[in-house]
Chimera marker file (.cmm) of the C-alpha trace (Angstrom):
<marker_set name="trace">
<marker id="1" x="28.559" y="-8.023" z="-3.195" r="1" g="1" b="0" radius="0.5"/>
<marker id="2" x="27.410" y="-5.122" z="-5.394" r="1" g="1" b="0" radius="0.5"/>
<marker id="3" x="28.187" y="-7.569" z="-8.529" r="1" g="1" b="0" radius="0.5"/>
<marker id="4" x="25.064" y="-9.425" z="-7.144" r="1" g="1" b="0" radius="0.5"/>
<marker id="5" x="22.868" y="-6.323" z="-8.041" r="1" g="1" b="0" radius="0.5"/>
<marker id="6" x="21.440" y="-6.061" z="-11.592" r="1" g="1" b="0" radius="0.5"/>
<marker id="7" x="19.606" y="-3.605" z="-13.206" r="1" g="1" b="0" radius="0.5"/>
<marker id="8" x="16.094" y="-5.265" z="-14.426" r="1" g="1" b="0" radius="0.5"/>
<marker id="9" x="17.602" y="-6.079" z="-18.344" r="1" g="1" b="0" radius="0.5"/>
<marker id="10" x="20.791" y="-7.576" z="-17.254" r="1" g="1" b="0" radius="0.5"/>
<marker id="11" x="18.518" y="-9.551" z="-14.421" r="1" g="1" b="0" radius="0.5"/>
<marker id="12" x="16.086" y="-10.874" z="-17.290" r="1" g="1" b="0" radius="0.5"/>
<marker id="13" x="19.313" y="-12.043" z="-19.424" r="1" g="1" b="0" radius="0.5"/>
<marker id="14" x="20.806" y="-13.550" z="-16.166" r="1" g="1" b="0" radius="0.5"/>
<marker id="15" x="17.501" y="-15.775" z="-14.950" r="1" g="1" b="0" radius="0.5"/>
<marker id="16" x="16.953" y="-16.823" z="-19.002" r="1" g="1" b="0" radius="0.5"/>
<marker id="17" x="20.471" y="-18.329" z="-18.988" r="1" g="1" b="0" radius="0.5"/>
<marker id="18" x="19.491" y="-20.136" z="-15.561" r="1" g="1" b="0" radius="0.5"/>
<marker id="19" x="16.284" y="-21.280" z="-16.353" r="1" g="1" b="0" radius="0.5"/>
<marker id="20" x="17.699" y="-22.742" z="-20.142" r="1" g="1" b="0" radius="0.5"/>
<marker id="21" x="20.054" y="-24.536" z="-17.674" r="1" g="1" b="0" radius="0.5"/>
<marker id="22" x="16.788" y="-26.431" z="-15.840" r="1" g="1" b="0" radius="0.5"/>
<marker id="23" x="17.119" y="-24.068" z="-12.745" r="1" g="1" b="0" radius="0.5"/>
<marker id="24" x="14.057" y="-23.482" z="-10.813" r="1" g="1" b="0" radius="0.5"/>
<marker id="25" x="14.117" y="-19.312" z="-10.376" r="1" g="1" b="0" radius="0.5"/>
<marker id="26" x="12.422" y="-18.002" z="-6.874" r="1" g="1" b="0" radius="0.5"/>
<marker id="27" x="11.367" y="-14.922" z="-6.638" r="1" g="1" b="0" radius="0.5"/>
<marker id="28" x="10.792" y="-12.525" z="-3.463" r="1" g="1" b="0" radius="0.5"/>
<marker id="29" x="9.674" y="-9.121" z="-3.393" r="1" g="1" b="0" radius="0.5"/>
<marker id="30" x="9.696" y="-6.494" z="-1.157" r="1" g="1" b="0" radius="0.5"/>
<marker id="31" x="10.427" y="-3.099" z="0.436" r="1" g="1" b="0" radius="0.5"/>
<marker id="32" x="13.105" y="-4.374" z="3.032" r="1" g="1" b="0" radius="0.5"/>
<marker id="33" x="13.536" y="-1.247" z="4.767" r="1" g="1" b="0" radius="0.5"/>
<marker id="34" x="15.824" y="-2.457" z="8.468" r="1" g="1" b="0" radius="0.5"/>
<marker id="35" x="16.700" y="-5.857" z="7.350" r="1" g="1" b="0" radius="0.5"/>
<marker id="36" x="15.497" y="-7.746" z="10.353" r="1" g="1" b="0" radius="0.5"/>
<marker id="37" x="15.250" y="-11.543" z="11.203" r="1" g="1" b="0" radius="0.5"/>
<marker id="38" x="11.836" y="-12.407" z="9.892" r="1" g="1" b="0" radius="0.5"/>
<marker id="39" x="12.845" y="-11.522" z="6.496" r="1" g="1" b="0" radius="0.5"/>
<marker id="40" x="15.862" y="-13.812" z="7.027" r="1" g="1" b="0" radius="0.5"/>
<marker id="41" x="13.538" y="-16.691" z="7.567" r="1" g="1" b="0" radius="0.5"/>
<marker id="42" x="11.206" y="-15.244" z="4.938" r="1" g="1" b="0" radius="0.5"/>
<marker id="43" x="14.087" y="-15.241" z="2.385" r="1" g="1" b="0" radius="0.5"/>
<marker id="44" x="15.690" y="-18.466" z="3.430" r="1" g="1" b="0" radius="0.5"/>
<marker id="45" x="12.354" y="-20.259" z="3.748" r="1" g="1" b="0" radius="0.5"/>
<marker id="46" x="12.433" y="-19.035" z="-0.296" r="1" g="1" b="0" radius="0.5"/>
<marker id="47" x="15.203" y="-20.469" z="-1.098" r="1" g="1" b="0" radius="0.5"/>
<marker id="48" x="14.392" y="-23.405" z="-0.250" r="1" g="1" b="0" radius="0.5"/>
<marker id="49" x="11.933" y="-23.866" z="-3.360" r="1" g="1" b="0" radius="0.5"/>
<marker id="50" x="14.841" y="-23.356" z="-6.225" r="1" g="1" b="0" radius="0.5"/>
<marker id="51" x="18.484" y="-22.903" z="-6.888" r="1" g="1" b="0" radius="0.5"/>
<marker id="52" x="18.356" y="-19.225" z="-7.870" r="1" g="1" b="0" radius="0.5"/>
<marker id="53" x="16.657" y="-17.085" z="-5.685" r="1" g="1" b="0" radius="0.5"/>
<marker id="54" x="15.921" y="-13.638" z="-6.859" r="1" g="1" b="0" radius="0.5"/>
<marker id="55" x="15.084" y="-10.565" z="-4.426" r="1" g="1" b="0" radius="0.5"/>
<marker id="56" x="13.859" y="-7.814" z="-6.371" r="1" g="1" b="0" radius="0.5"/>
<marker id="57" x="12.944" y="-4.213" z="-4.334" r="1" g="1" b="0" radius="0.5"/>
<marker id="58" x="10.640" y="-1.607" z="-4.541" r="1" g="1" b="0" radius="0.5"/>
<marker id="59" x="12.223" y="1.574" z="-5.500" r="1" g="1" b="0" radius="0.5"/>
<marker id="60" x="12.664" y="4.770" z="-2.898" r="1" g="1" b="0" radius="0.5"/>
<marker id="61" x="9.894" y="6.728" z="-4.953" r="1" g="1" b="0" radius="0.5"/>
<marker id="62" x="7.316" y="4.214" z="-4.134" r="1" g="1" b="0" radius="0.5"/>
<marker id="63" x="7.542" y="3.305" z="-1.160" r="1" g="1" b="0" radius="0.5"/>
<marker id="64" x="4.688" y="4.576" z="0.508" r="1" g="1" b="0" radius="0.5"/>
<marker id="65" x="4.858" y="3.675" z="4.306" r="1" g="1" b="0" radius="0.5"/>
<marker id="66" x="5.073" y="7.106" z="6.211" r="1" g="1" b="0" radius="0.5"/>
<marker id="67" x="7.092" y="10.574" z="6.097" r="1" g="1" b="0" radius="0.5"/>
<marker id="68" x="10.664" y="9.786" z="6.239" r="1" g="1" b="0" radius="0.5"/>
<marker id="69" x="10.865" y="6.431" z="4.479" r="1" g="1" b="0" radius="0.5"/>
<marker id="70" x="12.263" y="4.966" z="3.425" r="1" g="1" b="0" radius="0.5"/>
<marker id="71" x="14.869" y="4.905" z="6.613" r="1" g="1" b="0" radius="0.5"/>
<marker id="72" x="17.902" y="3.514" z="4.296" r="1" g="1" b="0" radius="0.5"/>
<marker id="73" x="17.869" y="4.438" z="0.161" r="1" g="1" b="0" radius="0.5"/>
<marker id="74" x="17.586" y="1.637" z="-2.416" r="1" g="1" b="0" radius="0.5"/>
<marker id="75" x="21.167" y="1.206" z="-3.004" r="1" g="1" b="0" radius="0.5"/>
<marker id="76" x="21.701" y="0.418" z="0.564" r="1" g="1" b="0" radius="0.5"/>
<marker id="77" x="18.654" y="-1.766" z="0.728" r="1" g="1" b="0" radius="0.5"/>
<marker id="78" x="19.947" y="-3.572" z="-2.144" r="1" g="1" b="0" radius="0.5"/>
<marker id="79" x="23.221" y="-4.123" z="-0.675" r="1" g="1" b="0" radius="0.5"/>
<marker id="80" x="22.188" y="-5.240" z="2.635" r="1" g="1" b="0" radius="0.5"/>
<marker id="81" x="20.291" y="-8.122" z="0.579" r="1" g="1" b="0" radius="0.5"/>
<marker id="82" x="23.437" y="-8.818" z="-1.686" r="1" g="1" b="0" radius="0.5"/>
<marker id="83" x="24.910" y="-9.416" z="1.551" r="1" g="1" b="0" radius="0.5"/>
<marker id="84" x="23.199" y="-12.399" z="1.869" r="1" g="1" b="0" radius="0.5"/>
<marker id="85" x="25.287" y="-15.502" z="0.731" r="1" g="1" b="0" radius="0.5"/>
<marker id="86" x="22.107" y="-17.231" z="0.005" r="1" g="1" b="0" radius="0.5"/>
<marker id="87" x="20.677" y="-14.330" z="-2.067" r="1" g="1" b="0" radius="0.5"/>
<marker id="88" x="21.416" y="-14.791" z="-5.745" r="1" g="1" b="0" radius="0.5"/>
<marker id="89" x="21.014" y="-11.895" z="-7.413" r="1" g="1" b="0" radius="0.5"/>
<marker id="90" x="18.995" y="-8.341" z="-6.321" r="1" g="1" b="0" radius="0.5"/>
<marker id="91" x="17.466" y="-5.972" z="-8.710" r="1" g="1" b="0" radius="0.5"/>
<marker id="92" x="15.787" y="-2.235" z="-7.228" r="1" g="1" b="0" radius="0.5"/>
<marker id="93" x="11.915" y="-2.352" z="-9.444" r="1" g="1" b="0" radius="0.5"/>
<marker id="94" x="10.563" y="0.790" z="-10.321" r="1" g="1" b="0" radius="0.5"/>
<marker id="95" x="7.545" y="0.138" z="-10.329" r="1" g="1" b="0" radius="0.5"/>
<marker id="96" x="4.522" y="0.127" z="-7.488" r="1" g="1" b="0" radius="0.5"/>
<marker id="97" x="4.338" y="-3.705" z="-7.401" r="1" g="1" b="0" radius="0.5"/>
<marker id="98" x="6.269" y="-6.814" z="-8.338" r="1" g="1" b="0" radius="0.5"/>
<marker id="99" x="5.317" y="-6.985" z="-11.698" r="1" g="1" b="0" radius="0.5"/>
<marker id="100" x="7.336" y="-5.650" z="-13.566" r="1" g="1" b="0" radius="0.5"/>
<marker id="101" x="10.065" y="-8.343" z="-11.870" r="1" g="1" b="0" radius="0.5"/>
<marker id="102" x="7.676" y="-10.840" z="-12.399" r="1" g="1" b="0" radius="0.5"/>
<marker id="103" x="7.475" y="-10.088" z="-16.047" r="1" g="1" b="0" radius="0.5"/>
<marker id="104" x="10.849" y="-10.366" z="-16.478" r="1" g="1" b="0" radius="0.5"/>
<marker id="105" x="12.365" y="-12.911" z="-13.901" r="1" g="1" b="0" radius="0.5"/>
<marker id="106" x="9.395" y="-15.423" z="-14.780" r="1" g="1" b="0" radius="0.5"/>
<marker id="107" x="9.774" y="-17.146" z="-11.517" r="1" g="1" b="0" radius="0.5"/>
<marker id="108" x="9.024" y="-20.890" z="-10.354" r="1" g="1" b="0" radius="0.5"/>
<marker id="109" x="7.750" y="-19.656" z="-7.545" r="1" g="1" b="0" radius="0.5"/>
<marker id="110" x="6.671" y="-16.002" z="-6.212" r="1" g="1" b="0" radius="0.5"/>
<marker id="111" x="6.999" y="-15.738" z="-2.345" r="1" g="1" b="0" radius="0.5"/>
<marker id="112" x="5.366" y="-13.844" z="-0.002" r="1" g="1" b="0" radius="0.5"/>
<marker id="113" x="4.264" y="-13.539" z="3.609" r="1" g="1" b="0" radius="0.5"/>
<marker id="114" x="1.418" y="-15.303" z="5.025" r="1" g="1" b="0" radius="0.5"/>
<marker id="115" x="-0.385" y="-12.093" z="6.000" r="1" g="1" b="0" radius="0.5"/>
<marker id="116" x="-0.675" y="-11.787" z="2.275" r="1" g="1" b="0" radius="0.5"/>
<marker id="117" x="-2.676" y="-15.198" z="1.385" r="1" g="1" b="0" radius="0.5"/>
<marker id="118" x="-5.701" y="-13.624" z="2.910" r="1" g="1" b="0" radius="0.5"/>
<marker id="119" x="-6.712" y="-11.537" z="-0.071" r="1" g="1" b="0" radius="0.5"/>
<marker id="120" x="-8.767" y="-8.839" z="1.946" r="1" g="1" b="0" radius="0.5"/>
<marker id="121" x="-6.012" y="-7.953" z="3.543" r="1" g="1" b="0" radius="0.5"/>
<marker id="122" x="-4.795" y="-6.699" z="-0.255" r="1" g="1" b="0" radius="0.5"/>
<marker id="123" x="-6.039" y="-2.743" z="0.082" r="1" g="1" b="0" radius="0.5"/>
<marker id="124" x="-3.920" y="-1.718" z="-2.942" r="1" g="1" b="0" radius="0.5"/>
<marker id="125" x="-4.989" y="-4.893" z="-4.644" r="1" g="1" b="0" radius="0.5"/>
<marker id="126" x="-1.524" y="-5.433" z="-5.871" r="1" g="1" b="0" radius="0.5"/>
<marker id="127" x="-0.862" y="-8.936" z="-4.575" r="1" g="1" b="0" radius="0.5"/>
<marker id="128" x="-4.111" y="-9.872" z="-6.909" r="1" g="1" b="0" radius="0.5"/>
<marker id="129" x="-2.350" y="-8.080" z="-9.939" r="1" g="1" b="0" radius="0.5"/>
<marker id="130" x="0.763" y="-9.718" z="-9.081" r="1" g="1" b="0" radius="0.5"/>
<marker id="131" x="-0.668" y="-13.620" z="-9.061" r="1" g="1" b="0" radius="0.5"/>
<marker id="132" x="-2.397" y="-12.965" z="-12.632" r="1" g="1" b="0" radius="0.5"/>
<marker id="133" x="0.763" y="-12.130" z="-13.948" r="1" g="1" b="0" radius="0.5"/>
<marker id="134" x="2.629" y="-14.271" z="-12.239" r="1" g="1" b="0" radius="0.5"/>
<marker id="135" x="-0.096" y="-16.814" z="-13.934" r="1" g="1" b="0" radius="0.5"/>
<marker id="136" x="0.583" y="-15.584" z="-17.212" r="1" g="1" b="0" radius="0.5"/>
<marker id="137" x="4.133" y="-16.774" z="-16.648" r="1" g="1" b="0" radius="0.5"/>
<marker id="138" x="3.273" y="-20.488" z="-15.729" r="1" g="1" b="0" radius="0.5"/>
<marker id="139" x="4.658" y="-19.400" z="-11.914" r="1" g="1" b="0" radius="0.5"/>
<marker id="140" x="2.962" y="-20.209" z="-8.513" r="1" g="1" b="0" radius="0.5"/>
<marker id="141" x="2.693" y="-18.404" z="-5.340" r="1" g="1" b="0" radius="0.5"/>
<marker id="142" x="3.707" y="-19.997" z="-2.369" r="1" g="1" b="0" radius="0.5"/>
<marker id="143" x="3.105" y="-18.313" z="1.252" r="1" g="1" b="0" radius="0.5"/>
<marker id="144" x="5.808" y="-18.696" z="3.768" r="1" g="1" b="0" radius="0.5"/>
<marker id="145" x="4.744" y="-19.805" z="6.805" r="1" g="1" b="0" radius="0.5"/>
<marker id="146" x="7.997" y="-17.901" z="8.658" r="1" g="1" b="0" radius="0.5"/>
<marker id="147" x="6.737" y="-15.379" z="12.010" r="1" g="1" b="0" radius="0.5"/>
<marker id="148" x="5.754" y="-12.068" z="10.723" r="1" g="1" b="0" radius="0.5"/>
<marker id="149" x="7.689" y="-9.178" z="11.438" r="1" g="1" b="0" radius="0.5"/>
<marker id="150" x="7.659" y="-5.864" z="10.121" r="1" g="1" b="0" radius="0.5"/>
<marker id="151" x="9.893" y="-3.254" z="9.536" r="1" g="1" b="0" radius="0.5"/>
<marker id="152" x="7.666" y="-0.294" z="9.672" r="1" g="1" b="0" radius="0.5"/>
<marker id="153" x="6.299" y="-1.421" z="13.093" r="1" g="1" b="0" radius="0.5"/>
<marker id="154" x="9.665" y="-1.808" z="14.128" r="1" g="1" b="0" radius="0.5"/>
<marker id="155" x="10.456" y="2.049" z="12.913" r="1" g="1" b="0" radius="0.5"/>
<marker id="156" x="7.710" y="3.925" z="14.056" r="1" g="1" b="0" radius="0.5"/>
<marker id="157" x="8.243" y="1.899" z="17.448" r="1" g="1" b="0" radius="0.5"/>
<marker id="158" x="11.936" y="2.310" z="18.571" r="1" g="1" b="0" radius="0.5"/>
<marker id="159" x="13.081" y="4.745" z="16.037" r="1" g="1" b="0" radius="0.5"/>
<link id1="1" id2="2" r="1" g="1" b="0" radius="0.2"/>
<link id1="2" id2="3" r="1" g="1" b="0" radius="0.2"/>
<link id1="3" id2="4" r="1" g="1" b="0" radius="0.2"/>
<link id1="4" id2="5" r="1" g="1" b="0" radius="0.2"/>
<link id1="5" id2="6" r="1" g="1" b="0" radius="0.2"/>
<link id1="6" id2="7" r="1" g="1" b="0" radius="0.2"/>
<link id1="7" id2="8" r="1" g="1" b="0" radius="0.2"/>
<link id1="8" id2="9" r="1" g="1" b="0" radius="0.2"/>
<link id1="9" id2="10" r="1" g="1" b="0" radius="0.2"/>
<link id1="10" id2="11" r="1" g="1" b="0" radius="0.2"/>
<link id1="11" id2="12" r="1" g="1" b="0" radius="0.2"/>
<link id1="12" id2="13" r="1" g="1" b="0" radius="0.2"/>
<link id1="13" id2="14" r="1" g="1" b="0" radius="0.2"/>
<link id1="14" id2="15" r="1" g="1" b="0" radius="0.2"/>
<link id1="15" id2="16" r="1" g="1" b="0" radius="0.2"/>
<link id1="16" id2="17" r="1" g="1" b="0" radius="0.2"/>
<link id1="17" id2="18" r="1" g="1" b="0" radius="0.2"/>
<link id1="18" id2="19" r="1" g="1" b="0" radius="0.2"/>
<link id1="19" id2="20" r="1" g="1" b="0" radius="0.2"/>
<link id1="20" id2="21" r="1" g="1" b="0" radius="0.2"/>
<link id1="21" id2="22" r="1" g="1" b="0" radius="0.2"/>
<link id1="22" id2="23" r="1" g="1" b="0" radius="0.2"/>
<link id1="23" id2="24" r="1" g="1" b="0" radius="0.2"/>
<link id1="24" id2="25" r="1" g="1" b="0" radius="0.2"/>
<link id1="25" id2="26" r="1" g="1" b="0" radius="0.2"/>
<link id1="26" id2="27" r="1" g="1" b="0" radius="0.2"/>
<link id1="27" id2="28" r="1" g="1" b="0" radius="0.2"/>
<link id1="28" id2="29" r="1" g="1" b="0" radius="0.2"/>
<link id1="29" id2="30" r="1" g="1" b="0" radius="0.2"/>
<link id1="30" id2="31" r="1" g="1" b="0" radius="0.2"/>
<link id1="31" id2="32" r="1" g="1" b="0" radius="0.2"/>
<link id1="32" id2="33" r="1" g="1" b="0" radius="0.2"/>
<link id1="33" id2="34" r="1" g="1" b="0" radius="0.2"/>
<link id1="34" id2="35" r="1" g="1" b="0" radius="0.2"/>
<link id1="35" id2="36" r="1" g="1" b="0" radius="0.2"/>
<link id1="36" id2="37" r="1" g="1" b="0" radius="0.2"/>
<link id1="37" id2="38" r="1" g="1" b="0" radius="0.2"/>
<link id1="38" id2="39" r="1" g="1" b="0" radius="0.2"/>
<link id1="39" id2="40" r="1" g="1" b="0" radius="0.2"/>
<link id1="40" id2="41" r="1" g="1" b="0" radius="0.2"/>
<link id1="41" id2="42" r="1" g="1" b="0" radius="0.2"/>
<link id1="42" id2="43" r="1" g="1" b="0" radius="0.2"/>
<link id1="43" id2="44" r="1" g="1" b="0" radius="0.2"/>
<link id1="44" id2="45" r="1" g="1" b="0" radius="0.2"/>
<link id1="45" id2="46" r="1" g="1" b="0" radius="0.2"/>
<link id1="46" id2="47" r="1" g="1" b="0" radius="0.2"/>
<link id1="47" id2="48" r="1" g="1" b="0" radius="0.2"/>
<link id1="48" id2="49" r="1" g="1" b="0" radius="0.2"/>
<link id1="49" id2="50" r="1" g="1" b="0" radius="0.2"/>
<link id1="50" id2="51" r="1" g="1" b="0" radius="0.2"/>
<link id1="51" id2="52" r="1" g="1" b="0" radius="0.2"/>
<link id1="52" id2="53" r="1" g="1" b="0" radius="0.2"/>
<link id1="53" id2="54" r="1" g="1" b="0" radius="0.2"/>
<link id1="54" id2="55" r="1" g="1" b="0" radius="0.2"/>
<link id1="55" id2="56" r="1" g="1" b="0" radius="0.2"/>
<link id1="56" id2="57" r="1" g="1" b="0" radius="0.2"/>
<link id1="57" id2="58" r="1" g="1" b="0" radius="0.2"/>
<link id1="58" id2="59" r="1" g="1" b="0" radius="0.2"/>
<link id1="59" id2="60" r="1" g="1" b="0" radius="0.2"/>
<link id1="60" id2="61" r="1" g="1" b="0" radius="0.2"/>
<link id1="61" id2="62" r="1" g="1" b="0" radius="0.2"/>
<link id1="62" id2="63" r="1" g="1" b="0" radius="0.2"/>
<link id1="63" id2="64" r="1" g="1" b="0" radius="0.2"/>
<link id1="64" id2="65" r="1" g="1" b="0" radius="0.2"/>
<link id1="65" id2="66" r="1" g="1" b="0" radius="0.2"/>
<link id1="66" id2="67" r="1" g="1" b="0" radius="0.2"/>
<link id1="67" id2="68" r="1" g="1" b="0" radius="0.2"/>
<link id1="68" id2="69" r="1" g="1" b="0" radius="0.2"/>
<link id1="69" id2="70" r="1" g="1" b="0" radius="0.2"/>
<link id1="70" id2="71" r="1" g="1" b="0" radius="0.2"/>
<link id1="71" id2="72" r="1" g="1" b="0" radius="0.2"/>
<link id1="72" id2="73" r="1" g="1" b="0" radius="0.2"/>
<link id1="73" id2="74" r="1" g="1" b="0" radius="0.2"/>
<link id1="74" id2="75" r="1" g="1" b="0" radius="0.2"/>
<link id1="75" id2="76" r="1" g="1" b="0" radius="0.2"/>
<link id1="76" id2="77" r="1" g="1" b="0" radius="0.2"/>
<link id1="77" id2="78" r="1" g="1" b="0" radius="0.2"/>
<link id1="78" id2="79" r="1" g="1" b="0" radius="0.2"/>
<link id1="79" id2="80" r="1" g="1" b="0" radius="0.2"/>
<link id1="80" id2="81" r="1" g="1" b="0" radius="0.2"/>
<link id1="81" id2="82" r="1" g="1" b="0" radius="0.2"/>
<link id1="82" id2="83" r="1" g="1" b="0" radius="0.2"/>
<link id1="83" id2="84" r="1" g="1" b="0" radius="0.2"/>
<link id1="84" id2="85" r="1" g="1" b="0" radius="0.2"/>
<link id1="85" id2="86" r="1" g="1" b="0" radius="0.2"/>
<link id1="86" id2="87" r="1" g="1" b="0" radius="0.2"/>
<link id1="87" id2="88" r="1" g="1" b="0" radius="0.2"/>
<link id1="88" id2="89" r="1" g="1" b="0" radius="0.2"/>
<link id1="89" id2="90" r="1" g="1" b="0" radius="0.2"/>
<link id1="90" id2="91" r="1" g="1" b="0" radius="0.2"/>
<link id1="91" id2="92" r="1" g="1" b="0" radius="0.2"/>
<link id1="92" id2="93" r="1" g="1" b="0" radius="0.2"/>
<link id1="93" id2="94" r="1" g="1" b="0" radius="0.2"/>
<link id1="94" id2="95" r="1" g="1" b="0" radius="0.2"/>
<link id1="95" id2="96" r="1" g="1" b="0" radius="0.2"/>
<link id1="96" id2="97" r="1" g="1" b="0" radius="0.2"/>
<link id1="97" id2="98" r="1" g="1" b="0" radius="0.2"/>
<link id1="98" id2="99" r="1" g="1" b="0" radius="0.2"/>
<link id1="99" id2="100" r="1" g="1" b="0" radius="0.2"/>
<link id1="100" id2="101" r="1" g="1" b="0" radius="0.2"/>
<link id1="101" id2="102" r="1" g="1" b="0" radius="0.2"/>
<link id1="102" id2="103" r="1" g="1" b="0" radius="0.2"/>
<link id1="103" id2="104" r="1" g="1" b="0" radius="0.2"/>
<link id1="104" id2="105" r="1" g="1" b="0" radius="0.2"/>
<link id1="105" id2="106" r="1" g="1" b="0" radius="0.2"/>
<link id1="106" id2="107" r="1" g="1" b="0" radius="0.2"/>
<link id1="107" id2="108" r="1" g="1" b="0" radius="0.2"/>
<link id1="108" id2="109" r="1" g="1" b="0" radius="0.2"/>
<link id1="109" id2="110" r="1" g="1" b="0" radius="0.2"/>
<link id1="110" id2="111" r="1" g="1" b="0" radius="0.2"/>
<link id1="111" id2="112" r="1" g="1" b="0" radius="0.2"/>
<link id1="112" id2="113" r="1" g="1" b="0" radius="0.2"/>
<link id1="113" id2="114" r="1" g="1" b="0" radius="0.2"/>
<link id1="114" id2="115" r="1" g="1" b="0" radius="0.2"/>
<link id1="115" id2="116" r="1" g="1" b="0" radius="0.2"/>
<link id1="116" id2="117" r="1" g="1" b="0" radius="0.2"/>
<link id1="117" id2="118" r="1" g="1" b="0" radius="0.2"/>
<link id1="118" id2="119" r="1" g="1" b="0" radius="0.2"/>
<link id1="119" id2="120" r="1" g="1" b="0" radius="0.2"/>
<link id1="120" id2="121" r="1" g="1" b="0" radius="0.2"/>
<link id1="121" id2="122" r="1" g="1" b="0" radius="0.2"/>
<link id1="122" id2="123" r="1" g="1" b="0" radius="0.2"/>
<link id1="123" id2="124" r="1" g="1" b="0" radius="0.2"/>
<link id1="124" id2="125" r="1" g="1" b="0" radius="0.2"/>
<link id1="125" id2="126" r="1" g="1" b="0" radius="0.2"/>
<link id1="126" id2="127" r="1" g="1" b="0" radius="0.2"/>
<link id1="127" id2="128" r="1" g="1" b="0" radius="0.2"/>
<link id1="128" id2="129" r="1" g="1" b="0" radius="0.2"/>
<link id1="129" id2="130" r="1" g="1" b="0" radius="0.2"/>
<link id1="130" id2="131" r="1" g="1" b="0" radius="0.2"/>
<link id1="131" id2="132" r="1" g="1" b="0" radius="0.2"/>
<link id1="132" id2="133" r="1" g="1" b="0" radius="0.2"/>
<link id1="133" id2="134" r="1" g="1" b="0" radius="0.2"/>
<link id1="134" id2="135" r="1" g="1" b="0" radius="0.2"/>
<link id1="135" id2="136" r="1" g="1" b="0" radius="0.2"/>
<link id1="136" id2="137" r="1" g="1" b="0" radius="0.2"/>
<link id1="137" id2="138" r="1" g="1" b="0" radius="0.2"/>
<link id1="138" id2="139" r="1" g="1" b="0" radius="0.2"/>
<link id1="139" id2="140" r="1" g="1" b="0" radius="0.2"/>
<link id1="140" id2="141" r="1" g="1" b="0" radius="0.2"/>
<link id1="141" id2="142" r="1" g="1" b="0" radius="0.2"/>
<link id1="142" id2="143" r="1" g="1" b="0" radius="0.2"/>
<link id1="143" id2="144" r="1" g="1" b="0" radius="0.2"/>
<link id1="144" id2="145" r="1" g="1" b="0" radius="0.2"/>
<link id1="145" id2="146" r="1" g="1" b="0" radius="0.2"/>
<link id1="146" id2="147" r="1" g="1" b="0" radius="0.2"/>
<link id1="147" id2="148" r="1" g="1" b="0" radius="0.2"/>
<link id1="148" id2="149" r="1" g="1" b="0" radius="0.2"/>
<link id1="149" id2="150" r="1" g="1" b="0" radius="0.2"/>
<link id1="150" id2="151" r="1" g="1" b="0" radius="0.2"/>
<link id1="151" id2="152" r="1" g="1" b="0" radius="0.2"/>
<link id1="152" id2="153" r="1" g="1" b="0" radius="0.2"/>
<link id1="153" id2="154" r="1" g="1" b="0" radius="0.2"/>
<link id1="154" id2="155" r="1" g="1" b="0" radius="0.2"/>
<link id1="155" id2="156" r="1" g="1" b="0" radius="0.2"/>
<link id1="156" id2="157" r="1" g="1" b="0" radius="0.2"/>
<link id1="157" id2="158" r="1" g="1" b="0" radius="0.2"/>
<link id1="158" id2="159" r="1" g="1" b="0" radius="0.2"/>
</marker_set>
């Protein structure tokens, strides 16, 4: 499982060889703090869209979502992804946003939730960022159309 988890220059190396090889690269991003079922669907409805599907996630010293939280570290965030048989590879970003993974995967496709297509919704203004680069790399964004869930509901609800 933990082979699965690259750091961002052995992850670049690892989607150039795939993508020389005609595989279409998919990319997700997130926090994924308490795995839960919608980002099962989120990340299966992914891979639907290539052969490699990358998860890349947002390091412990940017995550920004309330005292205490992170709940679980990187490493174990990572590994609870890697767990996934249909998860290809997992890299931890350091970095605010995806681009930096973006930058360096150059996805097919970028995935994200559908509360993210309405561009209002973007307070940080990251998503926006995200899409230009993504752009820059000939990818496209495609919005999953999986039920919402989200972990820091979940945690500030029953934990």
């Amino acid at each position: 499982m933990t082979n699965k988890i690259l750091n961002i220059k052995d992850l670049k190396d690892y989607c150039a060889t795939k993508r020389k090889r005609g595989a279409r690269i998919v990319l997700a991003h997130g926090t994924f703090d308490l795995l839960h079922v919608g980002h099962i669907k989120h990340l299966k409805f992914a891979k639907k869209y290539g052969e490699i599907l990358i998860v890349t996630i947002t390091a412990d010293v940017y995550v920004k979502k309330g005292p205490q939280r992170p709940y679980f570290n990187q490493l174990n965030r990572a590994e609870m992804i890697a767990s996934l048989d249909f998860v290809d590879r997992v890299s931890i970003i350091n970095n605010a946003s995806a681009i930096p993974a973006i930058q360096n995967v150059k996805p097919n496709y970028y995935i994200k939730g559908l509360e993210y297509k309405d561009k209002k919704n973007d307070l940080t203004n990251k998503i926006n960022l995200e899409i230009k680069a993504l752009k820059k790399n000939n990818g496209k964004v495609i919005y999953s159309n999986e039920e919402t869930f989200s972990s820091s509901r979940l945690l500030n609800n029953f934990f």
